[in-house]
C-alpha beads as a LAMMPS data file, in Angstrom:
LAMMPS data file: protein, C-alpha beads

150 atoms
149 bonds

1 atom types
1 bond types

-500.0 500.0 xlo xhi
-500.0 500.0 ylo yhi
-500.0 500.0 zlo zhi

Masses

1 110.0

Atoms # bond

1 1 1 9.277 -4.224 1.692
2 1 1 5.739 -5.654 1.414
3 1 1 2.336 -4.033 -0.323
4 1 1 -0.855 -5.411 -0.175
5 1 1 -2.446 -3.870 -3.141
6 1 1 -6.188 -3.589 -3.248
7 1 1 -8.463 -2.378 -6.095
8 1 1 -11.139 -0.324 -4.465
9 1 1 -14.304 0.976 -5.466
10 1 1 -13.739 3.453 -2.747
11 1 1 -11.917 3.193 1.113
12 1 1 -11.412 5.495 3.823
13 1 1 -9.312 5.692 7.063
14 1 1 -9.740 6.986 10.212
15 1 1 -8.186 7.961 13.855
16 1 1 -10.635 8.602 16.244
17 1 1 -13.205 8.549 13.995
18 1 1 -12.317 11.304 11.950
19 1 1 -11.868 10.688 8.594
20 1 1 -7.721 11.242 7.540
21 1 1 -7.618 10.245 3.421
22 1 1 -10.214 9.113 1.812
23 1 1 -10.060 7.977 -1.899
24 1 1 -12.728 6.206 -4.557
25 1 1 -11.990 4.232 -7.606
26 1 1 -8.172 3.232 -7.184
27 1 1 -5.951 1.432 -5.078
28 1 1 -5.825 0.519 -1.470
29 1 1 -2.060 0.667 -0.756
30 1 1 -1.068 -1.489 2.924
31 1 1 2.950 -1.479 3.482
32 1 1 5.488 -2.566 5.522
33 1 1 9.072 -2.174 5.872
34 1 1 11.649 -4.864 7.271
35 1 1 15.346 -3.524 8.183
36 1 1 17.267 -4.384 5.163
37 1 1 15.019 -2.380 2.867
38 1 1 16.452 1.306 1.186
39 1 1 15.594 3.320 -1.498
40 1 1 15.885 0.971 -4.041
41 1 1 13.032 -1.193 -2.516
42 1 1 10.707 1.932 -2.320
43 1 1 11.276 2.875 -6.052
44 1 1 10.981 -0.795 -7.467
45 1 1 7.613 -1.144 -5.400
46 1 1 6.743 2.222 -6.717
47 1 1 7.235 1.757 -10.096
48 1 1 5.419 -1.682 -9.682
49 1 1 2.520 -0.334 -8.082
50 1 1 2.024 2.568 -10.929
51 1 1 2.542 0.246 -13.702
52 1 1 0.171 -2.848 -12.703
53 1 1 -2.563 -3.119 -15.094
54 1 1 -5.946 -4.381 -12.700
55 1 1 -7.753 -1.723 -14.183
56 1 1 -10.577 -3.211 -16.522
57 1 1 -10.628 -1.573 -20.245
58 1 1 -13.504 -1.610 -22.702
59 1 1 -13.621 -4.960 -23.034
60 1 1 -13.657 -5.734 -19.421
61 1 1 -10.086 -7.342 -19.667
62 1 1 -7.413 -6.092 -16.786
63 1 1 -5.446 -4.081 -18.838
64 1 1 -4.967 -0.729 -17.685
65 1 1 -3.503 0.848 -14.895
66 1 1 -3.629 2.975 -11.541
67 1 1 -2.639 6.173 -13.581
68 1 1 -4.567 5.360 -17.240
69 1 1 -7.911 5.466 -15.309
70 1 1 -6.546 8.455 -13.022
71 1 1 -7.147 6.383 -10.517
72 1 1 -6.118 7.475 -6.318
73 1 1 -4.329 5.932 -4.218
74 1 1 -4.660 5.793 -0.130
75 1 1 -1.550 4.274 1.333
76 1 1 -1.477 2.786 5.000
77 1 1 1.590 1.646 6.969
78 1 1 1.121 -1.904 8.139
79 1 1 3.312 -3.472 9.810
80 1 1 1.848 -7.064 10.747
81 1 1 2.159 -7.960 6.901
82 1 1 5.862 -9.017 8.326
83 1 1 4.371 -10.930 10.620
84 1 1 5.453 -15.138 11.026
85 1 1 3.518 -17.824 12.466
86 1 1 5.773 -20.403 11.942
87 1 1 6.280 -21.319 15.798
88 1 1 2.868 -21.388 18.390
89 1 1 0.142 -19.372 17.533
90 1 1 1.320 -15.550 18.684
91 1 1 2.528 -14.143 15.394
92 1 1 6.332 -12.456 15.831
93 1 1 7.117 -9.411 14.006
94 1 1 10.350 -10.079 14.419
95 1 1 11.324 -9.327 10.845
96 1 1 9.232 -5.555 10.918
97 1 1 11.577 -2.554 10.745
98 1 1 11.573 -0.612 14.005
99 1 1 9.381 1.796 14.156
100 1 1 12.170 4.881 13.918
101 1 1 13.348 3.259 10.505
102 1 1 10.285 2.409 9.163
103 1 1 8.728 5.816 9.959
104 1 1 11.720 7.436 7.513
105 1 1 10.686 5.059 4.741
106 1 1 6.967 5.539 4.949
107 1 1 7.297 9.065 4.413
108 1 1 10.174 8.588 1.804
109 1 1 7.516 6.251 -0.056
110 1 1 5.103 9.086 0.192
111 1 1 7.325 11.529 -1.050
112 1 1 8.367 9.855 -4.330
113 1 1 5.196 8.961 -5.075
114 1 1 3.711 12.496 -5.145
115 1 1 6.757 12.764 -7.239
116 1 1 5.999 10.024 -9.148
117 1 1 2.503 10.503 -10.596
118 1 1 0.223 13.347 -10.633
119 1 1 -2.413 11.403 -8.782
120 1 1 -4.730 12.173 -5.522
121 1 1 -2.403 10.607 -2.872
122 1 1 -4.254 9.894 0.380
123 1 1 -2.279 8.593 3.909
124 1 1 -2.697 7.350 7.019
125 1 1 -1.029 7.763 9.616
126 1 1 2.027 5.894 10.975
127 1 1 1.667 4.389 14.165
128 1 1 -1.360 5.201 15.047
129 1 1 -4.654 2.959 15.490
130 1 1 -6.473 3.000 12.285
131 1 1 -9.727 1.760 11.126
132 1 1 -9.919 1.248 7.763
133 1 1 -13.028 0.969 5.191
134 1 1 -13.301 -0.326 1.695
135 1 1 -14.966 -1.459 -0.949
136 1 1 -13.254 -3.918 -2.761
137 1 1 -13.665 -4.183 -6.409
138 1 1 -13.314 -7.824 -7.998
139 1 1 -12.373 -8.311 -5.412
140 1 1 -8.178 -7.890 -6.701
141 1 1 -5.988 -8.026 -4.241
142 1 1 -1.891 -8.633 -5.486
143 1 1 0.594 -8.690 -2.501
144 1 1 4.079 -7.440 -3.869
145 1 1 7.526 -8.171 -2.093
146 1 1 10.703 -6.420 -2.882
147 1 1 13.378 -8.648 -1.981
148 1 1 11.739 -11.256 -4.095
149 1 1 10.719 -8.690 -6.831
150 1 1 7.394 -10.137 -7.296

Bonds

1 1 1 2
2 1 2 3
3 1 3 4
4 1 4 5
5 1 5 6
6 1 6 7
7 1 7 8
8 1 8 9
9 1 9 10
10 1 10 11
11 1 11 12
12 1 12 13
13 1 13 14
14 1 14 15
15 1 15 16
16 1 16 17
17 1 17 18
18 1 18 19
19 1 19 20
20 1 20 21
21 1 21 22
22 1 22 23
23 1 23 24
24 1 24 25
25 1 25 26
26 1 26 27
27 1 27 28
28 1 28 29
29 1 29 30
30 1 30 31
31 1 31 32
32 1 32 33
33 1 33 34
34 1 34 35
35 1 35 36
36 1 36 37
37 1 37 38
38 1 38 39
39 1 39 40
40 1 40 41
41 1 41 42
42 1 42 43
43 1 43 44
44 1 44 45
45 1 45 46
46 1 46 47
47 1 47 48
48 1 48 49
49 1 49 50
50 1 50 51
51 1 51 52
52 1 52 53
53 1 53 54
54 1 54 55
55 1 55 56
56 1 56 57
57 1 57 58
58 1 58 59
59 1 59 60
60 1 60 61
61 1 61 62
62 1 62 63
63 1 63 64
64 1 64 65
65 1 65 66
66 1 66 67
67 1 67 68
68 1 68 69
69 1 69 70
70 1 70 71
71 1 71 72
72 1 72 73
73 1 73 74
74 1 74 75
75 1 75 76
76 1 76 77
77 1 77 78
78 1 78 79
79 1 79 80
80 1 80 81
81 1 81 82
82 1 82 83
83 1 83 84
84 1 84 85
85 1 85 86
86 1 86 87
87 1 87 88
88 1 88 89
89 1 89 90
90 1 90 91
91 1 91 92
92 1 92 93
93 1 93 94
94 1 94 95
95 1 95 96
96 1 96 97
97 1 97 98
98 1 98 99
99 1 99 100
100 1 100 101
101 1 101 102
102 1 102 103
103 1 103 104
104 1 104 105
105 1 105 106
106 1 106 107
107 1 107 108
108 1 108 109
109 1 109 110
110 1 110 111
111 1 111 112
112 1 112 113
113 1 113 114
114 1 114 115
115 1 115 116
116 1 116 117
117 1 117 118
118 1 118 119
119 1 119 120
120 1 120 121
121 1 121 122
122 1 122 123
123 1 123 124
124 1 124 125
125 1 125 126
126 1 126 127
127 1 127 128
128 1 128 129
129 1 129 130
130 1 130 131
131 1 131 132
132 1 132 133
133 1 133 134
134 1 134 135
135 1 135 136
136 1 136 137
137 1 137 138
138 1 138 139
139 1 139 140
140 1 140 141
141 1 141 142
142 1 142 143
143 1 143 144
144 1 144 145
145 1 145 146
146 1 146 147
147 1 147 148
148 1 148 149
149 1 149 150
């Protein structure tokens, strides 16, 4: 499992340009799920996610995190961080869970992190053609990875 992490001033997505979740000052969640990855992977990358400290404190030093700002969070499925250039210039997604599988575990991420944390959760939707706004605040972007655990 891979997450793009983004601090965000604020970010939106939407289908057909309506507006489906829509968070400000938080995190900008992208993930993607490869066919090895269980529950395990979804509760390490939660736990991860909740615990970073990005978050700026009174002294303007990244100490503080998603949930001691009450922060929200707006999670997208995206499968193309999977994707491998190593051969031509076409990138493969060879390595993406199918969509069936990776469907299960998007909402299973979801789920236990409502579960999780008593912050405003926001979603795309899976599958579908998204355009997505934000405001990037740093900018900070961490990418996470499961099966390496960093």
């Amino acid at each position: 499992m891979r997450v793009l992490i983004q601090r965000v001033q604020s970010a939106s997505v939407s289908i057909n340009q309506n507006i489906v979740g829509q968070i400000n000052n938080g995190l900008l969640l992208f993930i993607a799920f490869e066919e090895l990855d269980d529950e395990s992977d979804l509760h390490w990358a939660i736990k991860k996610v909740l615990g970073l400290r990005i978050f700026s404190d009174h002294q303007q030093k990244m100490n503080l995190s998603i949930e001691d700002i009450t922060g929200e969070i707006l999670v997208v499925s995206q499968f193309t961080l999977f994707a491998s250039t190593k051969k031509g210039n076409r990138p493969s997604f060879i390595r993406s869970a199918n969509p069936d599988y990776a469907l299960n575990l998007y909402e299973r991420f979801n789920e236990i992190l409502q579960i999780q944390t008593n912050l405003n959760i926001q979603n795309g939707e899976f599958g579908a053609d998204m355009k997505v706004s934000l405001l990037n605040d740093g900018p900070v972007t961490i990418a996470i990875d499961s099966k390496n655990r960093e």
